[in-house]
C-alpha positions in Angstrom: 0.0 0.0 0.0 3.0 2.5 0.9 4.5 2.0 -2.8 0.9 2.3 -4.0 0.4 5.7 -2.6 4.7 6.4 -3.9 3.3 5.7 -7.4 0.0 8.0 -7.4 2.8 10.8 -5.4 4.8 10.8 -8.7 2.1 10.4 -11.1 0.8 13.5 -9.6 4.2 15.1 -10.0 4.8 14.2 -13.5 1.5 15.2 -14.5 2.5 18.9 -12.6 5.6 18.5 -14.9 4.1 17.9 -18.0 1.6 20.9 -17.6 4.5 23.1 -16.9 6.7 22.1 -19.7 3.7 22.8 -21.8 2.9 26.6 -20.3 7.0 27.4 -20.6 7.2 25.5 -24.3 4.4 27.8 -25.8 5.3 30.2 -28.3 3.6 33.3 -28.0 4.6 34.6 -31.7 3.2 31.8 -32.9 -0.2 31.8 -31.2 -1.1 35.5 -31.6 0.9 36.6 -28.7 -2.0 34.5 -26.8 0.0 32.4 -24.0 -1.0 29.0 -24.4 -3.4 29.1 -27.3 -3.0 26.5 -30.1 -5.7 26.8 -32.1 -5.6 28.3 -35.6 -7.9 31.0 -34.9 -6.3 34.8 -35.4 -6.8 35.1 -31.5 -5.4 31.5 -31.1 -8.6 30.7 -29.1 -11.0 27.9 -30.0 -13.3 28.8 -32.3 -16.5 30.9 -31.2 -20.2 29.2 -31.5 -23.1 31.7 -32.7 -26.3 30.2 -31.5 -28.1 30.7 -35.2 -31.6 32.0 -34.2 -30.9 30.5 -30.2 -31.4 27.1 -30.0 -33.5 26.6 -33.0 -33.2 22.4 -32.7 -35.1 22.9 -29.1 -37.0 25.7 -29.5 -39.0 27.5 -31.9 -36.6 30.1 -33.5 -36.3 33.7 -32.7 -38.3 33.3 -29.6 -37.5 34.0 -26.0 -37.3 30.7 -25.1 -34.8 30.1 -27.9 -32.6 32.5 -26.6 -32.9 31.4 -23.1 -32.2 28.1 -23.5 -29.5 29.1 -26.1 -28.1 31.2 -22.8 -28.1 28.2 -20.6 -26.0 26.1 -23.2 -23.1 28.6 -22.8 -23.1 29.2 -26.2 -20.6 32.3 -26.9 -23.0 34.4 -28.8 -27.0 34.6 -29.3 -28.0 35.6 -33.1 -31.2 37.7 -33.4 -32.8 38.2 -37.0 -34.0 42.1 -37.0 -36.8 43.7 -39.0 -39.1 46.8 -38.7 -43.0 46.6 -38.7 -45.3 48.9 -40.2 -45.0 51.1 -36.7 -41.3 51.1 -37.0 -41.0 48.5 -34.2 -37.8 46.2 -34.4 -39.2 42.6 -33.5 -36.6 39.4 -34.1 -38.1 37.4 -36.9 -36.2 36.1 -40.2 -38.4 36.6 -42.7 -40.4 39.1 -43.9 -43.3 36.9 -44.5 -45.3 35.2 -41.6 -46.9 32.0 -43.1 -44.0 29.3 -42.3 -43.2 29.8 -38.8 -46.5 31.5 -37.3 -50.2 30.6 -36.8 -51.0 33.5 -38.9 -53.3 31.8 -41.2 -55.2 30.7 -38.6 -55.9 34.3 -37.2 -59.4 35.9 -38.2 -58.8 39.2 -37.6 -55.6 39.4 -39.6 -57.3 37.6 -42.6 -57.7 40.4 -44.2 -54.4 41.3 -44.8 -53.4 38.2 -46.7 -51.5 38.7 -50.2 -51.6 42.9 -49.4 -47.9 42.6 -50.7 -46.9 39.1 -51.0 -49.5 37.1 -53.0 -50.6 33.8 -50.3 -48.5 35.4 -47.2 -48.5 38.4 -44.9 -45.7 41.0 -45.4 -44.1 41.8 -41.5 -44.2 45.9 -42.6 -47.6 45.7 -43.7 -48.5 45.1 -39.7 -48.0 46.9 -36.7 -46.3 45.5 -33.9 -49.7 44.9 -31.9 -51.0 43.4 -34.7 -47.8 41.1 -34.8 -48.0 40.4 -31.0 -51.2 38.5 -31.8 -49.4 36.2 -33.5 -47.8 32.9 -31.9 -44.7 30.9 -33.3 -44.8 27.5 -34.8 -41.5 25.1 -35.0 -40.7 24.0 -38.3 -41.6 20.2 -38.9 -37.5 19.0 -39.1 -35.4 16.5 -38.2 -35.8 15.8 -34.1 -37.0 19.5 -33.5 -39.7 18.5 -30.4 -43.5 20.2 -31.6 -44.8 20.2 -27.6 -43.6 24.0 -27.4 -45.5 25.4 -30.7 -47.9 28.4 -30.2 -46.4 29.1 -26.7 -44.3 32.0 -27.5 -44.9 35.6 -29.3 -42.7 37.2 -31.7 -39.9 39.5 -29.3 -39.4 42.9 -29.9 -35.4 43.6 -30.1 -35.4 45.4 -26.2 -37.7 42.2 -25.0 -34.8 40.4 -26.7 -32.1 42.4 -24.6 -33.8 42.5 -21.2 -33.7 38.8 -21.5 -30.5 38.6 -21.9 -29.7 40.7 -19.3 -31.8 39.1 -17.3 -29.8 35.4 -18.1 -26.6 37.3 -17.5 -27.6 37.9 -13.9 -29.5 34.6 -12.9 -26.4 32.4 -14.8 -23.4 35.1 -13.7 -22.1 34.9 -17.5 -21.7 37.4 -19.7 -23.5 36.5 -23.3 -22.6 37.7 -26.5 -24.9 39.5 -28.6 -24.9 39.3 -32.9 -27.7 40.7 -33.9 -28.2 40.8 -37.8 -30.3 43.9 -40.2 -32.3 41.8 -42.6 -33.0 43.9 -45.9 -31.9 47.0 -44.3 -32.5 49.1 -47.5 -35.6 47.5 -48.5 -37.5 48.2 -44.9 -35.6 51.4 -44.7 -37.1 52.7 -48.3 -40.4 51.4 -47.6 -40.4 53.6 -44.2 -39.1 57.0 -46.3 -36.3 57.2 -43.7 -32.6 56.4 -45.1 -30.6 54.3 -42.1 -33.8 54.2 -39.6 -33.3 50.9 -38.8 -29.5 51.2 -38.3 -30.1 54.5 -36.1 -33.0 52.6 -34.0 -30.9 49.7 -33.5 -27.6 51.5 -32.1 -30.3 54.3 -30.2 -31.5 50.6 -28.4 -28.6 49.3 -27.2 -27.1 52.5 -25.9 -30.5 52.5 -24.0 -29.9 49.5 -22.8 -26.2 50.3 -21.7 -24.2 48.7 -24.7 -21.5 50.5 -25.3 -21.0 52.8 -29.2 -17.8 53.6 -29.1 -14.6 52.8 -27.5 -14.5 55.4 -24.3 -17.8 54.8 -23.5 -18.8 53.3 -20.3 -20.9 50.1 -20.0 -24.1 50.0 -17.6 -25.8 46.7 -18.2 -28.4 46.4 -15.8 -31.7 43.9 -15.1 -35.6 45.4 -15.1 -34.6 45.3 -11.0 -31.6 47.8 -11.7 -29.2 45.3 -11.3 -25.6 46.0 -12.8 -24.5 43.2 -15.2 -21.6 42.8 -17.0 -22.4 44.0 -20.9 -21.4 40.6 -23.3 -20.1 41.3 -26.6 -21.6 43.0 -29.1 -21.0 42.4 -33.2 -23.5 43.8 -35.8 -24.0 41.9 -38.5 -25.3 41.9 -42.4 -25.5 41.4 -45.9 -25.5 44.2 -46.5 -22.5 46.7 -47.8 -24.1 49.8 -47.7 -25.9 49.2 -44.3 -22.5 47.9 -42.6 -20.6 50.8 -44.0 -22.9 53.4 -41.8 -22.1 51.4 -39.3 -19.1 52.0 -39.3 -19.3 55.9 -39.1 -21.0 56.0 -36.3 -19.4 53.3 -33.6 -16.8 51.3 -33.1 -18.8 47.8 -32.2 -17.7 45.1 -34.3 -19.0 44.4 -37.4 -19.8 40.7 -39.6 -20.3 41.0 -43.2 -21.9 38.3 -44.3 -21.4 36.8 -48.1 -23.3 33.9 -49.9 -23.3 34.7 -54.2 -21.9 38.2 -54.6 -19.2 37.3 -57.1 -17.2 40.7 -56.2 -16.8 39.9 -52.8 -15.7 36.8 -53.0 -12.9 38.2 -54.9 -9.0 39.3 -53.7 -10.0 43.0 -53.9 -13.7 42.6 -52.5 -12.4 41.2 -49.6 -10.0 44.3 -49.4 -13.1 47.2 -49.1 -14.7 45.0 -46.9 -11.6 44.9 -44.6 -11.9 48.9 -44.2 -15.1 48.2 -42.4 -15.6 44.8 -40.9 -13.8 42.6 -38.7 -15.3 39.4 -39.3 -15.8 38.1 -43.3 -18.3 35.3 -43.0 -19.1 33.3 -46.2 -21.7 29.8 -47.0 -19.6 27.0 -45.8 -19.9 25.3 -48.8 -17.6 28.0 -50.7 -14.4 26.6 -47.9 -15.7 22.8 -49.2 -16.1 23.3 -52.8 -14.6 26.9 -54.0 -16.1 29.9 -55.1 -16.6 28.9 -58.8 -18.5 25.4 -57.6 -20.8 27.5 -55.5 -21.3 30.2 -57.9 -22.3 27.4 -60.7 -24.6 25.6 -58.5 -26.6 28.2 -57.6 -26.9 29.5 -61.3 -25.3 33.0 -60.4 -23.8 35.0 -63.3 -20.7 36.9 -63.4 -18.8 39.2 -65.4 -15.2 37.1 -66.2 -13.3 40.4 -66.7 -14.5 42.4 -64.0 -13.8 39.2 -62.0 -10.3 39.3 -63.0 -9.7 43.0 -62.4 -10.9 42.2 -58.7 -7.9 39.7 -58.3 -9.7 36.7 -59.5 -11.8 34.8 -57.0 -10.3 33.7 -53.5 -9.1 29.8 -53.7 -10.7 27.8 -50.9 -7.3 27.0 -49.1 -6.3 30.7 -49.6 -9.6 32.3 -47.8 -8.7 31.9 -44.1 -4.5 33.7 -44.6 -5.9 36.4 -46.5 -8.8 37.1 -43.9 -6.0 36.4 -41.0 -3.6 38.6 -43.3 -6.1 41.7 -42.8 -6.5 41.5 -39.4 -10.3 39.9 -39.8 -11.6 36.8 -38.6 -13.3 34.7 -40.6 -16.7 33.5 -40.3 -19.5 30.6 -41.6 -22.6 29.6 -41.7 -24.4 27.2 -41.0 -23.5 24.1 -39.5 -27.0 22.4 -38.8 -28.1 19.6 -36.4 -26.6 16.3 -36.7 -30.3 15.0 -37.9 -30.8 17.0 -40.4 -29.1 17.6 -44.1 -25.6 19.2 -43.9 -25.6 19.7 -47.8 -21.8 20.1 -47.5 -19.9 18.9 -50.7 -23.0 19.5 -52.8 -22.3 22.0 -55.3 -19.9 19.2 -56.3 -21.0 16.1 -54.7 -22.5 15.6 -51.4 -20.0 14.3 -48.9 -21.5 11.5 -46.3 -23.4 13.4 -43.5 -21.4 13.2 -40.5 -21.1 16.5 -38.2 -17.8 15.7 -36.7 -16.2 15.5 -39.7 -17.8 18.6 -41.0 -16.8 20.6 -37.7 -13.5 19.0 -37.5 -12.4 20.2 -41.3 -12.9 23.9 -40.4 -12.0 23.9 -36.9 -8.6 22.7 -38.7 -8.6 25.2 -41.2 -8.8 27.9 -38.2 -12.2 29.0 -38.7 -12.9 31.9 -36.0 -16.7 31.4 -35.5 -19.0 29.6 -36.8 -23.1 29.6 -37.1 -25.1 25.9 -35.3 -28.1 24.7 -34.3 -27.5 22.3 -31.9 -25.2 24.1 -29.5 -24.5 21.3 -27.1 -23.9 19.2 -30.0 -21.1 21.6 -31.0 -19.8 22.7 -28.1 -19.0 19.1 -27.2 -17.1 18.7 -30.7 -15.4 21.5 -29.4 -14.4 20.2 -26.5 -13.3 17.1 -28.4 -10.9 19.0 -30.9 -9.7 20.6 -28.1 -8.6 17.5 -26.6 -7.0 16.2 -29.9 -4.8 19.6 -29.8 -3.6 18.7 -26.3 -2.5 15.2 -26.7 -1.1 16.0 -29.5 1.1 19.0 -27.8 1.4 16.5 -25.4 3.1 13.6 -27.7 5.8 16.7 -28.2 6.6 17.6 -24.3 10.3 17.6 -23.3 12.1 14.7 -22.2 12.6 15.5 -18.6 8.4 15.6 -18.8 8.5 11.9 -20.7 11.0 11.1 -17.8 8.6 11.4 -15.2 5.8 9.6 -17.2 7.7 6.8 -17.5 8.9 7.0 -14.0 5.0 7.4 -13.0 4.4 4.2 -14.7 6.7 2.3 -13.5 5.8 3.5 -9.9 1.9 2.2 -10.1 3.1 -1.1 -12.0 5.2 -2.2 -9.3 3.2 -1.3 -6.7 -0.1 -2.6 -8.3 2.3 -6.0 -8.7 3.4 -6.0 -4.7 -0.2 -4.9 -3.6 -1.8 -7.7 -5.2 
């Protein structure tokens, strides 16, 4: 028993070694001046998880219980879809239409309001935002997605969204990231007669609600109870140029441009202007699986050869994540989807075999910064996962005097194993 407890002495010693030899054999040039990091990212962190809509696998999307349970998962940051109703109201929604994900068409009252805009639907600025609070949300029929919680929750208004959060900052004592995204800025913005409302409305919110604009400001989070809470992260995020690029005159939060069949910006020189403004470049998944060209034939989009060329050509798939890393960006994708349900990667080519840790492993090798899932425990566990693949492997590489003590460890428990028994 005495060389029993010996052995478990040194193993404990030797496995203090090791994780020594691995904090003093880091190289912080390498890693982004990040002590310890090993990941690819630019920060050298693991890659960050965007809860797409919440926890759209659990939950119906865009609704407060989607964000709350997205909150509970730990997931690094909560995405809410923003558009403007009739009143000028911001609610979180995705669409502009109502019919998929709402029990609109089974709502007298609103009847008459069917096809006003969009022939068979309802058009979200044709209603006001009491109007849309009548309204309850529907899960989409997918995969495992549970139905038990359907016509349970209203649509959220943007603050309802934030006081939430807020509120799950406090009760969990973790800060949460924030990424909300402007659908069809210019469309809702035209239709209203007022140029950047909804980019005014949405920074005049959050600075309400104690998010800092710029850098120098101070933060002052609180709960409906006045409780001070720590203010998470905050990245705006869009398709659109235009919208981003006011954005960026007017605070210094971080910004996401998002990119799916815009043949300019998937060039050498779009991803240049798009560096003056954003800090993260986030592009359809399937362009790092089967290149820009693939994707760009698939989906039937047109381009203009020469103007292509004068642009730099189009980004190569292996070349996208230096050249984002190169400008100072982080580089983004969407979406990686539950493991029950279509991953359509490989399929402007040829679909690969669905497996999600595959998937997540290839671009949490190529460094990917963050990345868009539903299914956040599903992903945060692959996370974990990769995380421990980097460590054994730094591990297979620790210095001799570590491997001495290994060995030495070993030894130790064998023989006294082999006299205890």
């Amino acid at each position: 028993m005495k060389l029993f407890c010996i052995g478990l002495v040194l193993g404990f010693a030797a496995f203090q070694t090791h994780v020594l030899a691995r904090m003093h054999s880091n190289n912080p040039s390498k890693n982004n001046g990040y002590k310890g990091s090993d990941w690819k990212t630019l920060s050298g962190h693991p890659t960050k998880i965007i809860g797409h809509r919440g926890e759209k696998v659990l939950m119906p999307e865009h609704t407060l219980g989607s964000y709350e349970i997205a909150a509970i998962e730990q997931v690094d940051f909560v995405e809410p879809d923003l558009v403007l109703t009739k009143d000028e109201q911001l609610i979180c929604f995705h669409d502009l239409t109502l019919r998929n994900t709402t029990d609109v068409a089974h709502v007298k009252e609103l009847a008459y309001l069917e096809g006003l805009t969009v022939e068979g639907d309802w058009y979200i600025p044709d209603l006001t935002l009491a109007q849309i609070k009548i309204l309850l949300v529907e899960q989409r029929e997918i995969g495992i997605r549970p139905q038990y919680f359907n016509r349970l929750f209203q649509i959220p208004t943007f603050e309802e969204f934030l006081q939430l959060v807020q509120f799950m900052t406090h009760k969990l004592n973790v800060s949460i990231g924030i990424i909300p995204e402007l659908k069809h800025p210019e469309i809702l913005n035209k239709r209203l007669g007022k140029p950047y409302f909804m980019e005014n409305e949405i920074l005049r919110i959050l600075a309400k609600y104690g998010y800092p604009l710029k850098s120098g400001d101070s933060a002052s989070c609180e709960t409906a109870n006045g409780e001070s809470v720590p203010c998470g992260l905050v990245v705006l995020q869009s398709f659109n140029k235009k919208s981003l690029q006011y954005l960026r005159n007017h605070t210094t939060i971080e910004l996401m441009m998002l990119v799916e069949d815009e043949p300019l910006l998937l060039t050498v020189k779009g991803l240049k202007e798009i560096s003056a403004f954003a800090h993260y470049y986030t592009v359809w998944k399937e362009i790092l699986v089967s290149g820009v060209e693939a994707v760009l034939a698939y989906k039937q989009v047109s381009y203009n050869a020469t103007e292509v060329k004068e642009m730099g050509g189009f980004i190569g798939k292996e070349d996208f994540l230096p050249l984002v890393h190169d400008r100072g960006m982080e580089l983004g994708l969407y979406t990686i989807y539950d493991s029950r349900e279509p991953s359509d990667r490989g399929c402007a080519v040829q679909c690969l075999p669905q497996n999600k840790t595959q998937e997540v492993f290839y671009f949490f090798e190529k460094g990917v910064d963050a990345i868009f899932t539903e299914n956040i425990q599903e992903a945060r566990e692959l996370r974990i996962q990769y995380d421990f693949i980097i460590q054994m492997k730094l591990g297979s590489s620790a210095s001799p005097i570590t491997h001495s003590f290994l060995w030495i460890t070993i030894f130790g428990i064998c023989l006294s194993l082999f006299i205890y028994m």
